[in-house]
N, C-alpha and C positions, 0 to 999 in steps of 0.2 A: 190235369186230365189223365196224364199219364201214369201217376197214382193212386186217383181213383179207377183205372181200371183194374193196378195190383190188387190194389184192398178188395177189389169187390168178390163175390162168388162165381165159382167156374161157368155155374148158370146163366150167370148175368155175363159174364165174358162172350158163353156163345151167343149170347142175343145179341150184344151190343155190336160181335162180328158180324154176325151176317147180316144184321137191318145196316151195318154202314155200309157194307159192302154189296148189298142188293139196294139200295138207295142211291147211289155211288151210280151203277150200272143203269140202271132205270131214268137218271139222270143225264148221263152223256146219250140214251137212245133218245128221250124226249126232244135235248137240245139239235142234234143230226136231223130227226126227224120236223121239230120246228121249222129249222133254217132251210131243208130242202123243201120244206112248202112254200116259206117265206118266199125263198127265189124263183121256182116255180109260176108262184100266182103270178110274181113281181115280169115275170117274161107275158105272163098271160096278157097283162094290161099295157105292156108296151106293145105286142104286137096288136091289140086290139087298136088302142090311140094312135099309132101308126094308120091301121087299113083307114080308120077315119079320116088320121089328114092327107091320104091319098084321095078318099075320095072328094074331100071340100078340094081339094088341088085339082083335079079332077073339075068338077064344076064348076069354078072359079078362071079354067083357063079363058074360055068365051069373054067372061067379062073382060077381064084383064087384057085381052087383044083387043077389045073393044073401048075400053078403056071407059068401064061403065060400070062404076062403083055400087050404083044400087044394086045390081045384079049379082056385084060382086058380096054384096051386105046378106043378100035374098038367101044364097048360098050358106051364105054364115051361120044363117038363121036356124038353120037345119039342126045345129050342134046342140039348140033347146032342149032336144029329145035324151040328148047323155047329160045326166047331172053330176058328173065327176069333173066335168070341160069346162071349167070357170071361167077363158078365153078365145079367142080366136081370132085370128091376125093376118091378113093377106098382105105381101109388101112384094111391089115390082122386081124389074131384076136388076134396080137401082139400089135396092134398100130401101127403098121410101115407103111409108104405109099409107096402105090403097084402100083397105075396107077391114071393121074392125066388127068384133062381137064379145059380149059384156056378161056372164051371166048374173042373176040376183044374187046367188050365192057368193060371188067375188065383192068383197068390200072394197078392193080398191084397185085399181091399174098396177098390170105386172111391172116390176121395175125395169128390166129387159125393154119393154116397150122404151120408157122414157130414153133409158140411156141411147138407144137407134134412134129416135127423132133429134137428142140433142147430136148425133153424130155427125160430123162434120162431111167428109169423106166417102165416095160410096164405099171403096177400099172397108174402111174402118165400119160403116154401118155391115157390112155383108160380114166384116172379122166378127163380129158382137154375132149377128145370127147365126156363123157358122158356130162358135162358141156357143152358144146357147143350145143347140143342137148333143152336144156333146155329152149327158150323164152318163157316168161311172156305172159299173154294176154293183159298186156296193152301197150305191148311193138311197138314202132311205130319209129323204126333206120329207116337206108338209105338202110340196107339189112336185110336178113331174112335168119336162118343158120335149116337146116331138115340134120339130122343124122338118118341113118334106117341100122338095121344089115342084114349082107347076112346069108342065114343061106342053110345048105345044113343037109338033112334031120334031120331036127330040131338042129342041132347044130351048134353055133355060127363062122362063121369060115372067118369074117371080118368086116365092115364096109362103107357106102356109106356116105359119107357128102355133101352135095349140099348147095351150098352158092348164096342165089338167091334177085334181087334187087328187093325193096319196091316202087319202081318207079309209077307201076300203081298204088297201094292204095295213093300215093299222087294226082296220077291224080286224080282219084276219086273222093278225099275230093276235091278240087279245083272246080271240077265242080260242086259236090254238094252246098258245102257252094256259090257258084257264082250263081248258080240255086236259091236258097233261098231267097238270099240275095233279085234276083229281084223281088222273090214273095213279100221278106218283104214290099220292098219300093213299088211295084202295091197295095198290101194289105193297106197302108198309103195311099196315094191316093184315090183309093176306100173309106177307110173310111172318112177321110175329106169332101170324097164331099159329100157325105150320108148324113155324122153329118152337116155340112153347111146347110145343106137343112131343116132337121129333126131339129135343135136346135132353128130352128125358133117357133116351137109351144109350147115351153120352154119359150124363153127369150124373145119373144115377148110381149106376154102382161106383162112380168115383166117389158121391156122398157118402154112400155106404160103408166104404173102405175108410173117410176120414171121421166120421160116430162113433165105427167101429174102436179107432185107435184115440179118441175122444176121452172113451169108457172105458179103454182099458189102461191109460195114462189117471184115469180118478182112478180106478179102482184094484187097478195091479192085478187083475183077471186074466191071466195070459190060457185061458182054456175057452175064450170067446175067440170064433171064428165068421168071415167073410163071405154073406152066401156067391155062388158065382154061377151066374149063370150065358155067360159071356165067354167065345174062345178069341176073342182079339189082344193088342195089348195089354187093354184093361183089365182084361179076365186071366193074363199071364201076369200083371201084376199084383190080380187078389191071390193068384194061387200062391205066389209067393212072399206075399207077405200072411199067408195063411203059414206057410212052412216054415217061415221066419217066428209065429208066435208058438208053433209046437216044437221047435227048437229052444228056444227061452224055455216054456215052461219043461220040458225034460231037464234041461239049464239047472232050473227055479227047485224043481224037484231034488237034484242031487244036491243042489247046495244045503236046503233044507233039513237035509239027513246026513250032512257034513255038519252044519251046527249046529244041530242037533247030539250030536256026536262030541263036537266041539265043546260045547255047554258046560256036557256031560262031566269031559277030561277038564275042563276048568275050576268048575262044579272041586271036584275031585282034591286036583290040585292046590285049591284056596284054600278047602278045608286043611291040607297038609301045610300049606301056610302059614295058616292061621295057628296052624298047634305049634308050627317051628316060632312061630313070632311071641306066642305064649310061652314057648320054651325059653326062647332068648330073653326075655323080658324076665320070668323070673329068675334066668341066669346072670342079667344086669343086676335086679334090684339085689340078689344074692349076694354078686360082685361089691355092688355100692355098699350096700348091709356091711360087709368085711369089712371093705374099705373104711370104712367110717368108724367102724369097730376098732380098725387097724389105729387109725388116725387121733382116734378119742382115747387108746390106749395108752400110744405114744405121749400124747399128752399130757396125760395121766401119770403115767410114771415119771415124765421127765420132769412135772413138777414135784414128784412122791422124791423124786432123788435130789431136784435144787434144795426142797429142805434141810437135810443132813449135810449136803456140801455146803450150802451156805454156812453151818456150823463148824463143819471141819475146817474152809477154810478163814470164819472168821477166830475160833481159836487156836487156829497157826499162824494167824495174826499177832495175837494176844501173846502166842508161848513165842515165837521173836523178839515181844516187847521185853522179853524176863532175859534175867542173867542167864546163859547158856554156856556150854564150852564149845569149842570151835566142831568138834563133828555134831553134838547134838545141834547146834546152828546151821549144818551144811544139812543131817538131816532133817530138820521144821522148813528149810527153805526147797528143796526137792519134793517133800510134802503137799507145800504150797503152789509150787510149780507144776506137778503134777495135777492139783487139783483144780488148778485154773484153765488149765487143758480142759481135763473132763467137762469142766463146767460150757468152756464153748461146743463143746460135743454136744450138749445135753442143750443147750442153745438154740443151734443148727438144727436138732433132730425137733426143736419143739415148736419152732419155726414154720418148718416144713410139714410139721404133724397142723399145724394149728392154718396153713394155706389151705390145705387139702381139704379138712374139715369146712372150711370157709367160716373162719372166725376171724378172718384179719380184716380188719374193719380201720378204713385210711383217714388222718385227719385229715383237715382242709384250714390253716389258721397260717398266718404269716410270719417270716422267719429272712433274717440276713443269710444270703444264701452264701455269698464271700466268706460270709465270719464262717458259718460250718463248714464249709468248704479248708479254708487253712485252720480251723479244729481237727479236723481228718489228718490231714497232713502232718502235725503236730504228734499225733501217736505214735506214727509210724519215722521220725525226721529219728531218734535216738537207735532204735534196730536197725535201722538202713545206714546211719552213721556207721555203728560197728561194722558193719557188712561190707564197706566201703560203699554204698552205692548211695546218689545224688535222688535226691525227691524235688520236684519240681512241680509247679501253679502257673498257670495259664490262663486268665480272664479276658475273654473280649471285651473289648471297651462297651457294646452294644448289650452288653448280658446286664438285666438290672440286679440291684442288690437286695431289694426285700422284694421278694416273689410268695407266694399264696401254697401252699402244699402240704405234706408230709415231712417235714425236714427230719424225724426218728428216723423215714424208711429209707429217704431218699440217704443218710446217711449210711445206713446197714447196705445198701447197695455200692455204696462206696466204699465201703470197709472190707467188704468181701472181697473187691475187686484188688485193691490197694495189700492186702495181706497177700494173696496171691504174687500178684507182680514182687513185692519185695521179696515172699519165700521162694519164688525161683530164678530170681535175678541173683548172681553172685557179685557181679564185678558190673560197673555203666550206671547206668540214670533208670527213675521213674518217671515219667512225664503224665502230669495230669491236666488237661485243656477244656476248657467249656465254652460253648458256641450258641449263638442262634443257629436255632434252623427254620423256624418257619416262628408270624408273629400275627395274630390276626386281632381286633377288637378287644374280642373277651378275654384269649390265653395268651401262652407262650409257648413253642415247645423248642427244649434246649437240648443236645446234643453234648454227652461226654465223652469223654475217652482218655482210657488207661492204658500208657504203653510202656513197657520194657524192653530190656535186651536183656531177657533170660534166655531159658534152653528150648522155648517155641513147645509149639506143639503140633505133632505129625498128623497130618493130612487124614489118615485112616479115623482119629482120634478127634477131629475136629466136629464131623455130624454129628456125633453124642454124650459133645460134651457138657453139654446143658439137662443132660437126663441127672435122674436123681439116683446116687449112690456111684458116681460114674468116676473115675480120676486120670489123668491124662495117664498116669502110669499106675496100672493095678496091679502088677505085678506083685510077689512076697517080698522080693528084694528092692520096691521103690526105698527113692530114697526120701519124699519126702511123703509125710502123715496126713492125715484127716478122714474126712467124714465122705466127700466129694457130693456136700447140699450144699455149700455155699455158690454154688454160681445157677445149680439149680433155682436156689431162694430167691437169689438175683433177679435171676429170668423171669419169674412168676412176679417180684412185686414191683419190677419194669413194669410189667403188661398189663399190674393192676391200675399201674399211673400213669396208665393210656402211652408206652411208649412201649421198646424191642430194646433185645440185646443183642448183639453181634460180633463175632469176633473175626479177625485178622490174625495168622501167623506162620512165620517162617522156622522150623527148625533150627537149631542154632543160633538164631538171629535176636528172636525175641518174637512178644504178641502185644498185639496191639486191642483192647476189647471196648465197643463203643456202645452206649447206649442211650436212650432217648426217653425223655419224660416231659410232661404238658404239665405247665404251672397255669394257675392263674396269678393275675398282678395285683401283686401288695400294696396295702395301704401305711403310707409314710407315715400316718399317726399311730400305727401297732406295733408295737414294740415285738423284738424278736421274741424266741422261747428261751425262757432265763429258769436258773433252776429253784425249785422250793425253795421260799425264805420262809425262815419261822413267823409261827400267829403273832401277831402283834393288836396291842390293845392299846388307843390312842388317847393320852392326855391332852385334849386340846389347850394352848394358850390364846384360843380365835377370839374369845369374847376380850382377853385385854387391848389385842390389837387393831377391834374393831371390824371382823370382819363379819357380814352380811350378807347373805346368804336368800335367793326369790323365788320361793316353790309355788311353782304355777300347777295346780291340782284343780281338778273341780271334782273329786268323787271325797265324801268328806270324811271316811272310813282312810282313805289314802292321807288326806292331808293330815289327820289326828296321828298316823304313825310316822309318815317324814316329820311333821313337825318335833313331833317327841324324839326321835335320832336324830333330827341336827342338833337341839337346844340338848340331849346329852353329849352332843361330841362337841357342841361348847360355842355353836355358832348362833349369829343375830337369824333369827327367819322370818321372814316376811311371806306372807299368802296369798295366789292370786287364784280365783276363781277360773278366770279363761285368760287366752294368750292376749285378748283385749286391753283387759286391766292388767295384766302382764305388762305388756307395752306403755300403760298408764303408770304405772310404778317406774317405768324403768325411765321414763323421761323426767323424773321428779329425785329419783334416787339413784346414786352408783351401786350393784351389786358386785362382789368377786363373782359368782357364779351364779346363772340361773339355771336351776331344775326344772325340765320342760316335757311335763307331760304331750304324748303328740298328736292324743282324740281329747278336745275338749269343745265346749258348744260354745256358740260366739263365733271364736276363732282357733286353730288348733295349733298344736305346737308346729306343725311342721311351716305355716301360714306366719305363725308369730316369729318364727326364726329369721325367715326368708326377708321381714320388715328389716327386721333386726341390724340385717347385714347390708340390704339396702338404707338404710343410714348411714351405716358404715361407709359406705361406697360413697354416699352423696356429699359425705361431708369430708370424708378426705379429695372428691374433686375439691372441692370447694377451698382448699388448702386450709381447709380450717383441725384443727388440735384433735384428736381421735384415737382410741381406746378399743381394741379387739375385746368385744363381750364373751366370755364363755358361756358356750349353751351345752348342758349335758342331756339326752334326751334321758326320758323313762316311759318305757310302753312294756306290755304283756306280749307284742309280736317278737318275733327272734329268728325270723327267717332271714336269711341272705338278703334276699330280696329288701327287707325292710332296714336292715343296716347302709344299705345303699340309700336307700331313702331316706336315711338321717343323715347321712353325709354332703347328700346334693341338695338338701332342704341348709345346709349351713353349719348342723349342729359339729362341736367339738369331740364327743363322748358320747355314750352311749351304757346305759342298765336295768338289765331287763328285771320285770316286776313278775313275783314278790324278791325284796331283795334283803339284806339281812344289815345290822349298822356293822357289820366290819366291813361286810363289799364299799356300801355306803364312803365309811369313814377312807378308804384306803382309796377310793377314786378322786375321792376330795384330796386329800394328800399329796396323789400325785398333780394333780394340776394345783393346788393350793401349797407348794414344799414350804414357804415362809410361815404358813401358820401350821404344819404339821403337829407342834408342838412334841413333846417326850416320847419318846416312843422305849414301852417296855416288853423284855421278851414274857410270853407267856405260855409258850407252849411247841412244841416240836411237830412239824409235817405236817401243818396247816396248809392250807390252798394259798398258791400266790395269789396277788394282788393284777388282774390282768391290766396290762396297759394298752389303752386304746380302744376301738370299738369291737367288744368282743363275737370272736365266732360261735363257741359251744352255745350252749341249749340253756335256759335259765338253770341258776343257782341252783343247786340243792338246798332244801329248808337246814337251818344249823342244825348241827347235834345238839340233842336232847338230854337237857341237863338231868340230873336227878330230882326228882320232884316229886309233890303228891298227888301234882296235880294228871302226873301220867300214868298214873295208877288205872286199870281197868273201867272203865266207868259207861256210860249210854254214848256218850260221844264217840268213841276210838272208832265207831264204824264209818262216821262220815265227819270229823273231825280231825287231823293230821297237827295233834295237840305239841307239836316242835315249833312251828309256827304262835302258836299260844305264849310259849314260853319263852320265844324270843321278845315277843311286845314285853312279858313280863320284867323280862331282862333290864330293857328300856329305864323301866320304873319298880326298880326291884322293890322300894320301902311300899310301894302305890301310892306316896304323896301325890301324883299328879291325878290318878282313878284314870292312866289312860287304857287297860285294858275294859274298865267298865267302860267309859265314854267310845270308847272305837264298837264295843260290842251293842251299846244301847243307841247308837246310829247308824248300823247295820241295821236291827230289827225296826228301827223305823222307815230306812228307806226299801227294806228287803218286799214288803206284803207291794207296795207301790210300783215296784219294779216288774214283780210277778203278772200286774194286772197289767200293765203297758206292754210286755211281751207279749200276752196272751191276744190282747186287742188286736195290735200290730200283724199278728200272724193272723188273724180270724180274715182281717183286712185285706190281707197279702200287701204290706208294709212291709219287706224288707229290707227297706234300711232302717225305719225304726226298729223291728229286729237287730239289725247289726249291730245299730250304737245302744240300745240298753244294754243286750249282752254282754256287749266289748264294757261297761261301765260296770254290770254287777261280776266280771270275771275278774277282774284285778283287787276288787274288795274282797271277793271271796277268796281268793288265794292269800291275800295279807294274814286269814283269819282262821290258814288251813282246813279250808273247805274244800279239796280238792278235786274230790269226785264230783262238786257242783261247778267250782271251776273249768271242769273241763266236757261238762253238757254245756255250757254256756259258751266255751269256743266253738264247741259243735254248731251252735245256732248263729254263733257271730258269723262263722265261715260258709254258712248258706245265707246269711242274709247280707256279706260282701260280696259274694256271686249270684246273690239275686236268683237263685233258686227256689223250686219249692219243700216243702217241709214235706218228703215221701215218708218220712218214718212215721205212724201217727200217734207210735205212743214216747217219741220224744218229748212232747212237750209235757206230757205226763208227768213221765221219768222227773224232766225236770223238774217239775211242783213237785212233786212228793222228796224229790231233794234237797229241794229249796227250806220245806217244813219242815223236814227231819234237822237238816244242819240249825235254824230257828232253834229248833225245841232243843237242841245238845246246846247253843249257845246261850239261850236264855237260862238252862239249868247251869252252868261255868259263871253270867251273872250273878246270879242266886249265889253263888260260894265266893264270889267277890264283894256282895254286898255286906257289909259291916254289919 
């Protein structure tokens, strides 16, 4: 109740006051006025019922002295005439009852009566009468009981009791309270429509006042005004909240033509902004322009100069190797020394020319980090001998050994560091220490540090010592040389290998310089970075010794050219369609090696591996006799990602397609060393033979022999005729016809392929997308089709992400790629055809 009177309107408040509160009032007068009627009548009818049983007492004395109850009855009779008198009772001055009177209206004898006749006692009968005599004044029964004594000259000489009904004081109240009542509800009425009328010159201009502030809260109108026509409260409060909105708007006005003003100087300002930002901008790109100018210079010359040094000091090599006399020998070796200087000058500067530029570009391949670690140390153990000073290695037990990185840069950060320390260490130790520092799932990140007891470096000289061209001593009279890029260099290819450089040091004492790099974790089956060995061309002796070889292919462009490079490097091959019949070979036949393509239908390589190994596993529980199969994969994928997925699928190896038969032959070799057979040199600065599952990017197609066939011709546009003449290689006499047969199973399966994609995509089938793609992309790169090869990863890798084909004239491009590279191969048939 209490809340709906908040909520309601001021209107509605004054009504619902004054109707409670003239209700309220009208009510406590009704009830006063009631009850002094009630009491009133209520006196009226006792004194009347009284004068009455004085006079039956009265009348009744005669008899009662005479002791002559008819008489006494006769009297009684009298009380017919009041029909309120239900009874009447004459009893001596024993208590005893003498004459009685009944009216029709009484249904039954007072109880009074009875209890006096059963009365023992006159005592007790006269106690009951006196008692009976006795109502209350608030007493308000169904009857009303008047007891009066007869008395005959003054002496008490019986009793009249009259038992008389309340009947009219209820009519009475009935009609009074019904009378009231409708004064109440007239009186309500009345006032409602009064106060309805009258509350208007109240809550009207209070309405007014809150419309007003209604409309000017919508409408932000502060020049709307409060009529007033009121001097009370009310009308001192419109005046002032009238004087309150012409304050605002005078307010509203200045501010206005403040921001107005404001705008204006903004306005102004941004424009001057704007031209300083256009200024600085093209004073940056200026800047960078130089920069890079500066950078590409540097570059530039300091490879324009390694040429000539490299000559100078390789025939200062050459003139030491000859007969000399002892000064012409002191000077070819000052020559030499001298130029070995320059050359790391030229080093340094091209280093730091080639950071800036942003041409330094990090591997990621895995490397013993131990072994380079005391290879470092190794350069520097003979200079630091003479110097007298100690060079020292420090490996946690916790640091692992083949780590995932850079091991070139991570070593130049060591060298730099490690030159330093020994060039201003005279006398004491090198200490070189490596640590975990933090180790999570995928990386590592390891903590170095390079400490000495040289001559330190002063405090002033510490904040910029990492700038470039910077030397703790730049003095003319330093005493020791250089460039002051190497710790610069440091710094920068730290932070390219997600880690800091830091240094420590005390004057005199010595510095301590620490820094931090993030490996990822090496795979134990890759062999470190070992240096170029020469080409090698492999005479296999595998067919004498029997060894057998299970190329599981299903694209048959792929199988006609593995098959032809194993059976030329001298091995048994056997051919499985899917890793199905894979697995059916392999339980009937021992292979040294399976080649396991790792998308084939049926079941795929990575599917057929996992078998593989699970046999493995079930039969060595089973303590039965068992033999580690080697699985090498071959797929066209070469992502990180995917070489993980050859490893945890089981495989041993890993080679990515198109692949050439020396990669071939030289991975067999290494996991095959008993059948290697003869190995002869053929040639200098060939690609090593990578060991393990390699990182880089597939093979480069071989170099390109001289031939006729690379002569100018319709093909060179969408042909990559090196690939050509590798298969040729294969079968240099063409006794086999395998470049015809690889190329006349291409053109049959190529138009079939064409239409399955095309379907596939019309479908929105991407996966049939994925796997034709992924199926005619590794035929066509066999067959130097490259530019078709690589619209065909475009579609394999939307239809491995199940995307849609946005480009729409991909699939275009393709066709017309697809026929051009047809029509160049089938013209390359033609000149194969006898």
């Amino acid at each position: 109740m209490k809340n709906f009177i908040r909520r309601s309107s001021i209107k509605r408040k004054i009504i619902l006051i004054t109707l409670g509160t003239s209700c309220l009032v009208v009510l406590l007068v009704s009830l006063i006025l009631i009850a002094n009627q009630l009491m009133r009548y209520r006196q009226d009818l006792q004194k009347n019922l009284a004068i009455v049983a004085d006079m039956v007492a009265f009348s009744s004395s005669a008899p009662l002295m005479f002791i002559d109850p008819k008489a006494a009855a006769t009297a009684l009779s009298s009380l017919s005439t009041n029909r309120t008198i239900l009874e009447g009772h004459i009893f001596n001055a024993e208590g005893l009852l003498f004459a009685s009177y009944q009216s029709p209206a009484a249904h039954e004898l007072h109880q009074c009566l009875e209890k006096i006749k059963k009365g023992g006692s006159v005592s007790e009968r006269l106690a009951l009468l006196e008692g009976q005599a006795k109502n209350g004044f608030w007493y308000f029964g169904s009857s009303y009981d008047m007891v009066r004594p007869i008395l005959s000259d003054g002496r008490n000489i019986g009793f009249v009791l009259l038992h008389s009904s309340t009947a009219p004081l209820r009519d009475m109240f009935i009609s009074v309270v019904s009378f009231s009542a409708v004064i109440l509800i007239s009186a309500m009425f009345l006032v409602y429509f009064i106060v309805s009328r009258l509350q208007n010159m109240i809550t009207q201009p209070i309405v007014s006042l809150a419309q007003t502030m209604q409309k000017i809260s919508d409408t932000k109108d502060y020049s709307l005004r409060v009529v007033n026509d009121n001097s009370d409260e009310t009308g001192q409060l419109i005046d002032g909240f009238n004087e309150m909105l012409g304050q605002i708007e005078e307010r509203d006005t200045k501010l206005g033509l403040q921001r107005d003003e404001l705008e204006s100087t903004v306005e102004v300002r941004t424009e001057e902004l704007r031209q300083m930002v256009t200024d600085l901008e093209m004073a940056r790109d200026s800047a960078e322009a130089a920069s890079r100018a500066k950078s590409e210079f540097l570059a530039n010359m300091s490879h324009e100069i390694r040429t000539p040094m490299n000559g100078v000091l390789g025939m200062t090599e050459l003139l030491m190797g000859t007969e000399l006399a002892e000064k012409q020998r002191k000077f070819a070796q000052t020559i030499y020394q001298s130029g070995t200087s320059l050359l790391g000058v030229i080093n340094d500067i091209l280093d730091f020319s080639k950071i800036e530029a942003g041409k330094v570009e990090l591997e990621k391949i895995s490397f013993d980090l131990h072994e380079m670690l005391k290879g470092v140390l190794e350069l520097f153990s003979t200079s630091a001998a003479l110097k007298g000073v100690e060079v020292h290695l420090s490996i946690d037990a916790d640091v692992p050994q083949i780590v995932s990185g850079d091991p070139l840069r991570v070593r130049q950060v060591l060298l730099n560091l490690l030159s330093n320390a020994v060039k201003f260490t005279e006398l004491g130790e090198v200490k070189v220490a490596v640590r975990v520092r933090e180790r999570n799932s995928g990386s590592i990140a390891l903590r170095f540090s390079v400490q000495d007891s040289g001559v330190g470096i002063k405090p002033e000289q510490l904040a910029k010592i990492f700038e470039g061209f910077t030397q703790a001593d730049g003095s003319m009279t330093r005493k020791f040389g250089g460039t002051g890029l190497g710790l610069t260099i440091a710094k920068q290819l730290a932070e390219m290998m997600g880690g800091e450089i830091t240094v420590e040091s005390t004057p005199g004492i010595g510095s301590c310089f620490f820094f931090n790099i993030r490996f990822g974790y090496g795979i134990a089956a890759e062999a470190v970075v070992v240096s170029p060995e020469p080409d090698v061309t492999i005479v296999s002796t595998a067919v004498e010794r029997g060894v057998s070889i299970l190329l599981a292919e299903d694209n048959p462009v792929n199988q006609e050219v593995g098959l032809q490079m194993l059976e030329c490097l001298g091995y048994q091959v056997t051919v499985a369609e899917n890793g199905r019949e894979a697995l059916d070979f392999l339980e009937r036949d021992r292979f040294a090696v399976v080649l396991m393509d790792c998308q084939m239908p049926v079941l795929d390589g990575y599917s057929a591996t996992r078998i593989i190994r699970e046999r493995e596993n079930a039969a060595a529980a089973g303590e039965g006799k068992t033999t580690h199969q080697l699985v090498i994969a071959l797929t066209g994928h070469v992502g990180a990602d995917d070489r993980l997925i050859c490893i945890d699928a089981g495989m041993d190896d890993y080679l990515s397609k198109p692949y050439t038969i020396k990669q071939l032959g030289s991975i067999l070799s290494r996991w095959l060393p008993q059948c290697a057979g003869e190995i002869i040199q053929t040639g200098q600065g060939a690609e090593p033979a990578s060991s393990g599952i390699p990182v880089d990017a597939p093979s480069a197609p071989p170099e390109t022999p001289t031939s006729s066939a690379t002569s100018e011709s319709p093909a060179d546009s969408h042909l990559d005729l090196s690939y050509i003449e590798s298969i040729r290689m294969i079968d240099p006499q063409g006794k086999k016809r395998l470049l015809h047969t690889v190329i006349t199973k291409y053109l049959e399966e190529a138009p079939r392929l064409l239409a399955d994609i095309q379907h596939a995509a019309s479908v929105s089938d991407m996966e049939g997308v994925y796997k034709k793609a992924h199926y005619l992309k590794s035929s066509s790169a066999n067959l130097g089709a490259v530019k078709l090869a690589a619209e065909c990863e475009t579609l394999e890798s939307i239809g491995r992400n199940n995307s849609a084909i946005e480009d729409a004239t991909l699939l275009t491009r393709f066709e017309s790629e697809l026929n051009a590279v047809s029509v160049a191969l089938a013209a390359l048939l033609n000149e194969e055809t006898p």
